[in-house]
N, C-alpha and C positions, 0 to 999 in steps of 0.2 A: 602372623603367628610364628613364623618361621624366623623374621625378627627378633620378634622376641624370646625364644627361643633357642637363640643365639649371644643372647643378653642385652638387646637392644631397649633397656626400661622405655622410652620415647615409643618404641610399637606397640607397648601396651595401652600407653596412652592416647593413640592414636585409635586401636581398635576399643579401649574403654568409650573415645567419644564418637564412635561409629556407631557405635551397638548399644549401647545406654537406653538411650527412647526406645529403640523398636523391641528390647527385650522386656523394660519396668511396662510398656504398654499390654505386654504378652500378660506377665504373669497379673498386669493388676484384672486386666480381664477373665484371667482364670482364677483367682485367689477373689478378687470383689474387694479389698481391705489393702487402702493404700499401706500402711506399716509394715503388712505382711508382702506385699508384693517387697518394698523397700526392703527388708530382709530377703527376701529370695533372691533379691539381685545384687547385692551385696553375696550371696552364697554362692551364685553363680559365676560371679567375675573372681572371686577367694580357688573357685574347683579350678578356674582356668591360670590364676597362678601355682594352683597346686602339681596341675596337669601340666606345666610348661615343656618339664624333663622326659616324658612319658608320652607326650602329643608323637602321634601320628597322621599324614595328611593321607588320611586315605580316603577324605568325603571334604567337602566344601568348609570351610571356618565355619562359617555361618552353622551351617546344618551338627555341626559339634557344638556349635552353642545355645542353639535352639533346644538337642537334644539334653545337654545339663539340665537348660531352665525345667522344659518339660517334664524329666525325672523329679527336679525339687517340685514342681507341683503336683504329682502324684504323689510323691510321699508325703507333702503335706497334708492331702485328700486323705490320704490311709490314717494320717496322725488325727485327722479332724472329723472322719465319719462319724463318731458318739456323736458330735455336733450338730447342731441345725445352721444352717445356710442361713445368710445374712441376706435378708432384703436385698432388691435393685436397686430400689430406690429410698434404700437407709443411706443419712447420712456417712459422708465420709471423714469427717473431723466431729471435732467437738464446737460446741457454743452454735450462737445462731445463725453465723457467717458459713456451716458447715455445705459441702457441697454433696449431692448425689452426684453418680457419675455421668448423669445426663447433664447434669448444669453444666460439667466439665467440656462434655463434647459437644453442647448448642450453639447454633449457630447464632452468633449475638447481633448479626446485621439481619437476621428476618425480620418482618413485620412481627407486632403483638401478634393477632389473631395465626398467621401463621408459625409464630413461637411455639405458640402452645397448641398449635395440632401437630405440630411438630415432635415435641416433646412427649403428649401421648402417644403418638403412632411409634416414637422411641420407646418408651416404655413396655409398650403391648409389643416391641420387637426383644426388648431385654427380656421380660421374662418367658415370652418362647424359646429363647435361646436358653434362659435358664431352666427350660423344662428339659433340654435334650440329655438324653445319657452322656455322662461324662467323655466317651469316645468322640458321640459324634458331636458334643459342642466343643471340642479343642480343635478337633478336624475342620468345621465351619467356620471356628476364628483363626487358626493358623493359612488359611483359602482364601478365606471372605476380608479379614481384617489385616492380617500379615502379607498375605497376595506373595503364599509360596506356591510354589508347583506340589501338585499331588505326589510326585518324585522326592519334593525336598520333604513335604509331609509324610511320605512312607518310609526313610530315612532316621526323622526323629524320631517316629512314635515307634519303629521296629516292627512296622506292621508291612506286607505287600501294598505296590501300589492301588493293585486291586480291591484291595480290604480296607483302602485309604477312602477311594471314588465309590466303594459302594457305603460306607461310613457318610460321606457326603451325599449321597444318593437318601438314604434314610431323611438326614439331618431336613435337607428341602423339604421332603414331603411331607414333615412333621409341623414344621416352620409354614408353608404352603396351607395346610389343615388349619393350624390355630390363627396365619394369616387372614385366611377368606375371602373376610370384608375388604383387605386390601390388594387385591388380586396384583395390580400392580408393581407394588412395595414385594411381592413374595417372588416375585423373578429375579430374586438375586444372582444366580447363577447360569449359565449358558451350558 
């Protein structure tokens, strides 16, 4: 960023293909709606040209960038609470080639039989996750999916680390609860 910053266009483009997947992944997990993740990361990368002249390294890139995204999904939350929440497992395009987001992330070399216990034990994982309050399901995927440090997560969200680990603390044991049956599957976390 410092690079670029400097006016190096090449480091933007360097950190555009650094950061691309791990951020459209972030927001599409938060937002549910490829288009809309696609526009927030497009917003995101637009704040960080915006931001160029004004950047300060006073925290990690990353964790500056994390925190934009995060911001545009909360404000998109606030834009979109009259709304009801899209299915997990509604399609995500149109026609009948469309994908849920489980198709996207299955593992296509299982077995049949273990395909599709596969995929409902994802789905009965998606909409636990979709049951959690908005805090502690960004905290669970910024942890569990992102595999930041409670630190990097206390950082974006402006919360203490403490109020990051007890957010995750909830999050398990709500996950754990509606997990049950699969006692196994719900030890995600050490």
């Amino acid at each position: 960023m410092q690079r670029y910053r400097r006016g190096e266009v090449r480091a933007f483009e360097d950190l555009l293909s650094r950061y691309r997947t791990p951020i459209y992944n972030f927001l599409l997990r938060s937002v549910l709606d490829r288009a809309h993740a696609e526009d927030l990361l497009q917003e995101t990368f637009l704040r960080v040209i915006k931001g160029r002249e004004s950047y300060e390294q006073q925290a990690r890139f990353k964790t500056w960038l994390y925190t934009i995204a995060r911001n545009l999904c909360v404000d998109a939350s606030r834009r979109a609470r009259h709304r009801r929440a899209q299915s997990l497992d509604a399609p995500l395009g149109d026609g009948d080639a469309a994908h849920t987001l489980l198709d996207v992330t299955a593992d296509r070399k299982a077995q049949v039989d273990r395909a599709v216990s596969d995929r409902q034990l994802g789905e009965q994982i998606q909409a636990a996750v979709a049951t959690l309050v908005e805090e502690q399901r960004e905290v669970f995927i910024m942890r569990e999916v992102l595999d930041l440090s409670f630190k990097e997560i206390a950082d974006i969200v402006g919360s203490s680390e403490n109020t990051v680990k007890s957010r995750m603390r909830y999050a398990l044991e709500k996950l754990r609860e509606a997990l049950g049956e699969h006692r196994d599957v719900a030890q995600v976390a050490r």
